[in-house]
C-alpha positions in Angstrom: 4.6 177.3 170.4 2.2 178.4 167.5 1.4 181.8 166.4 -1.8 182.5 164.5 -0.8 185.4 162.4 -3.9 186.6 159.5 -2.0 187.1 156.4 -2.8 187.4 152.7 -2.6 185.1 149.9 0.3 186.6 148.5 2.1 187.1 151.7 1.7 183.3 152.4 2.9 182.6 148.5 5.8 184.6 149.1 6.8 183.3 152.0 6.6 179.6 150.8 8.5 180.8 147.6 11.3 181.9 150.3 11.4 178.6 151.7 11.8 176.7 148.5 14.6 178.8 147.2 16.0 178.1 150.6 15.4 174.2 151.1 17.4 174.0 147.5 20.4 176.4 148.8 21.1 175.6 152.6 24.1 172.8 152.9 23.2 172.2 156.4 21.5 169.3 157.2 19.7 170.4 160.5 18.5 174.1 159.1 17.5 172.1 155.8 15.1 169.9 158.3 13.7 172.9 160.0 13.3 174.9 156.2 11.4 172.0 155.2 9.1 171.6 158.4 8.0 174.8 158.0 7.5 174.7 154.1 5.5 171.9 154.4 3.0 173.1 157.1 2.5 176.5 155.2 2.3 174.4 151.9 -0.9 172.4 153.6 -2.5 175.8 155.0 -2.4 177.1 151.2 -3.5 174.2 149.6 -6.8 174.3 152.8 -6.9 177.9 151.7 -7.2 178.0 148.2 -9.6 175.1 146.1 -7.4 173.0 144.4 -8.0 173.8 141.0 -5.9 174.8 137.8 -6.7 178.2 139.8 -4.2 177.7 142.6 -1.6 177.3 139.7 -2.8 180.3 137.9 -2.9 182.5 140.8 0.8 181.1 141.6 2.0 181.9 138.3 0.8 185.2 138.1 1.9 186.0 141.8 5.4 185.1 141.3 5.6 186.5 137.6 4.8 190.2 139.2 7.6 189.5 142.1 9.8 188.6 139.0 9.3 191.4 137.0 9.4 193.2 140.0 13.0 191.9 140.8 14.1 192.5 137.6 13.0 195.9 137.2 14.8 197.0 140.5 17.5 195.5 139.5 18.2 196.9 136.1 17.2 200.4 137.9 20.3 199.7 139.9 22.3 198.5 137.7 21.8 201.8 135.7 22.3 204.2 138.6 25.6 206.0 138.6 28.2 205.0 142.2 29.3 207.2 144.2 32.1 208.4 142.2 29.7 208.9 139.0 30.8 206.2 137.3 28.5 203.2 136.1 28.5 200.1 137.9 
């Protein structure tokens, strides 16, 4: 059963980013199946979505530099935060 669910183009990008990342980590054969069955139908909504263009890379590319940066900036904020006891990480 299919849900139709409105979401943004970033929300969808991010969600298909997930799906890579985990189609290339999961060992098991059976989730891998599943990871890629759904990859591949969100993969065909975004390209119906979005013209296919040197846009949809563009768009891509900037989308996942900002959740990048993003990531990275969290997690040298962490990384610089004192532990409980005071002391640095």
């Amino acid at each position: 059963m299919s849900i139709l669910v409105p979401i943004s183009h970033g929300e969808l990008l991010d969600k298909i980013t997930i799906l890579r990342i985990k189609a290339k980590r999961i060992d098991d054969r059976e989730k891998v199946v599943n990871v890629i069955r759904e990859l591949s139908l969100l993969e065909a909504i975004w390209r119906r979505s979005v013209q296919p263009s040197t846009e949809l890379s563009t768009e891509e590319r900037e989308y996942l530099s900002t959740m990048t940066n993003r990531c990275c900036r969290s997690m040298r904020s962490a990384s610089s935060r004192p532990t409980a006891r005071g002391q640095p990480p």
